[in-house]
N, CA, C and O of each residue as an XYZ file, in Angstrom:
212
protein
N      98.531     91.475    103.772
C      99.872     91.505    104.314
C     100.848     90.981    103.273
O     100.585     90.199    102.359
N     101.990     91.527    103.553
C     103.107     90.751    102.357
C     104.010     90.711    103.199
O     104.312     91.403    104.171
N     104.632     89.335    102.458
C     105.966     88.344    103.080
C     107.195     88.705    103.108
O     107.559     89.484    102.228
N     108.023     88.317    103.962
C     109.334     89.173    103.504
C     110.217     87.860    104.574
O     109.726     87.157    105.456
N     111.452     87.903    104.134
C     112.587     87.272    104.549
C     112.817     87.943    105.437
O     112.293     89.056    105.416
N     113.758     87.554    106.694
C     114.440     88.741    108.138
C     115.990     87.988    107.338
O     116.070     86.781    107.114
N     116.706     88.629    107.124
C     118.037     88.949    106.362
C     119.034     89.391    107.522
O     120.168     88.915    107.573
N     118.452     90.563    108.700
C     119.452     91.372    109.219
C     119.958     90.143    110.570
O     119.959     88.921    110.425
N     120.300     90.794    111.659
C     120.328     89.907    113.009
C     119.665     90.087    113.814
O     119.533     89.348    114.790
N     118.897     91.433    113.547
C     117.697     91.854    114.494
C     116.579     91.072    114.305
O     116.110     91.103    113.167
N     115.788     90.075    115.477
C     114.640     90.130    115.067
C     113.779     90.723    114.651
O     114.017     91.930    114.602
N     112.107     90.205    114.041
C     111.380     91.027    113.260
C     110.084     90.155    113.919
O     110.092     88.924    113.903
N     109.156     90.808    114.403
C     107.924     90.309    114.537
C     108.169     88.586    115.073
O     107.495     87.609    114.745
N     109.430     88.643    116.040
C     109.492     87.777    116.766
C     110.538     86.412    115.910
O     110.976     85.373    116.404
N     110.674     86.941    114.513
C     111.654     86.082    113.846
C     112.874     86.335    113.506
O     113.505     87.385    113.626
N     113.350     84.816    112.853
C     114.940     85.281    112.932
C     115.766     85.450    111.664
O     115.121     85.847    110.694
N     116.539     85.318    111.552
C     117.323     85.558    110.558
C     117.307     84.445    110.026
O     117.555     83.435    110.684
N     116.908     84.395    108.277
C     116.311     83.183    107.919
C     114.843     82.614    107.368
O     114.622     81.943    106.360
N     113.789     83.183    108.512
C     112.212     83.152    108.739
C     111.685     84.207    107.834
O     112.096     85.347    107.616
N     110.629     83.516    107.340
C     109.974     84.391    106.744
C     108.916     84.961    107.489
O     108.381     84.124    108.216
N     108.371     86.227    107.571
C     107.165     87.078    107.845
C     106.267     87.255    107.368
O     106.407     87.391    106.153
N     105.114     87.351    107.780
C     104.411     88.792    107.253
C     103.971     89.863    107.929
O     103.664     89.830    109.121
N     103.903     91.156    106.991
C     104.569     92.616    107.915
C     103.100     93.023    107.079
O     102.821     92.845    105.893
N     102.280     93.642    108.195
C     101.201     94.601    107.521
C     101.323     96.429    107.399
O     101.228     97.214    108.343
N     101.543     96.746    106.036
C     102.379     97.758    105.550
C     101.042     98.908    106.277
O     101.462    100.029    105.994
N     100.042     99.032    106.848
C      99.146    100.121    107.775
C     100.116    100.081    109.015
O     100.134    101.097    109.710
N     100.973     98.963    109.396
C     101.190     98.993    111.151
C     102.827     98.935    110.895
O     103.595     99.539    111.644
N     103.179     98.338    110.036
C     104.823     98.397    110.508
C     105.514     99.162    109.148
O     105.131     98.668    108.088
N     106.346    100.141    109.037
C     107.453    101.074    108.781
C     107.639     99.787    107.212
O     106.697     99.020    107.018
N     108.086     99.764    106.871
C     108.480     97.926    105.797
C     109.851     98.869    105.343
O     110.975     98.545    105.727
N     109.539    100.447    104.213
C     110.274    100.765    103.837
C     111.762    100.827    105.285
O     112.814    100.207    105.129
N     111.551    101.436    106.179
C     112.758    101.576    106.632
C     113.178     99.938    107.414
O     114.383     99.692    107.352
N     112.547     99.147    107.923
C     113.507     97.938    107.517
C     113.682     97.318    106.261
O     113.824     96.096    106.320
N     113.703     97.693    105.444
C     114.197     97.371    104.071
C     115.450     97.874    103.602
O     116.326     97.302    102.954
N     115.382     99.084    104.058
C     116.918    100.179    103.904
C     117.591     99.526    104.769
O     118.702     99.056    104.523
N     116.874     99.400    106.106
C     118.329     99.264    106.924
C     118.614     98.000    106.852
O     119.779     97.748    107.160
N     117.988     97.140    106.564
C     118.867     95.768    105.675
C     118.218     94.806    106.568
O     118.717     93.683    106.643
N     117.044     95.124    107.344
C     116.623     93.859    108.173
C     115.783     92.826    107.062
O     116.090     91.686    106.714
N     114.944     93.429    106.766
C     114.282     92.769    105.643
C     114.050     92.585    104.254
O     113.998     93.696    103.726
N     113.843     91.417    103.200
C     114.114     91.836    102.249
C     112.475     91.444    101.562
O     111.718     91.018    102.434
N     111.962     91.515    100.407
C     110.785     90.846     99.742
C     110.667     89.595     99.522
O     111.826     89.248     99.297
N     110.004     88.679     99.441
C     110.080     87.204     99.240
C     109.314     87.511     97.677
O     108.216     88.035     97.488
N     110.155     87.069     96.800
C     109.519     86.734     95.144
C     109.433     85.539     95.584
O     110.045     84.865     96.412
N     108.025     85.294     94.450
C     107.834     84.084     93.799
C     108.616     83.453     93.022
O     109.031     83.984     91.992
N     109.037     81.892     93.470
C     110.013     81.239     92.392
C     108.983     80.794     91.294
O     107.848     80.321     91.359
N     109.791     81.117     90.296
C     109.035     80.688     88.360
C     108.681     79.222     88.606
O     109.527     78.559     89.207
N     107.787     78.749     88.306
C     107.233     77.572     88.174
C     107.594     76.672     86.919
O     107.919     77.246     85.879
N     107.555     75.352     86.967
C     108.671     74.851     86.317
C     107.387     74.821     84.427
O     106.207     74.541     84.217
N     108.390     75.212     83.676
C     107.329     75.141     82.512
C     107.302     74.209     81.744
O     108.338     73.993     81.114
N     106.170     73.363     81.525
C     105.825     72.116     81.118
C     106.618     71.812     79.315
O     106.608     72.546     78.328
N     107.127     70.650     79.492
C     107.911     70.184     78.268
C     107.359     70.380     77.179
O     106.234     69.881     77.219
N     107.608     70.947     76.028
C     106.880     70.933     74.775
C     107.215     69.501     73.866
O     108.262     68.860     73.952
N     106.239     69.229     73.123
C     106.280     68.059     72.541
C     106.328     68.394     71.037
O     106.374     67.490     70.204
C-alpha cells in the first residue's frame, strides 16, 4: 500500500483533511483522486546529513 495526504474536504478512507492514508492501488482509483485534488503522495523528508569533519 502507499501513503498519501487527504488535501481535498472530502473524506478518504474515513480521513480528513490533513491525515495521512494508506490507499491500496488493486482496490481504490488513487489516479483519479489525485486529479481531482483529494489526495496528494506523501515523500520522504531527506534525512539530516551527518557533519563532515
Amino acid at each position: 500500500m502507499t501513503t498519501y495526504k487527504v488535501i481535498g474536504i472530502c473524506t478518504v478512507a474515513g480521513k480528513k483533511r490533513g491525515e495521512v492514508v494508506e490507499l491500496d492501488p488493486e482496490l481504490i482509483n488513487i489516479e483519479a483522486l489525485v486529479e481531482a485534488g483529494h489526495i496528494e503522495p506523501v515523500t520522504a523528508r531527506p534525512g539530516k546529513k551527518e557533519a563532515s569533519k
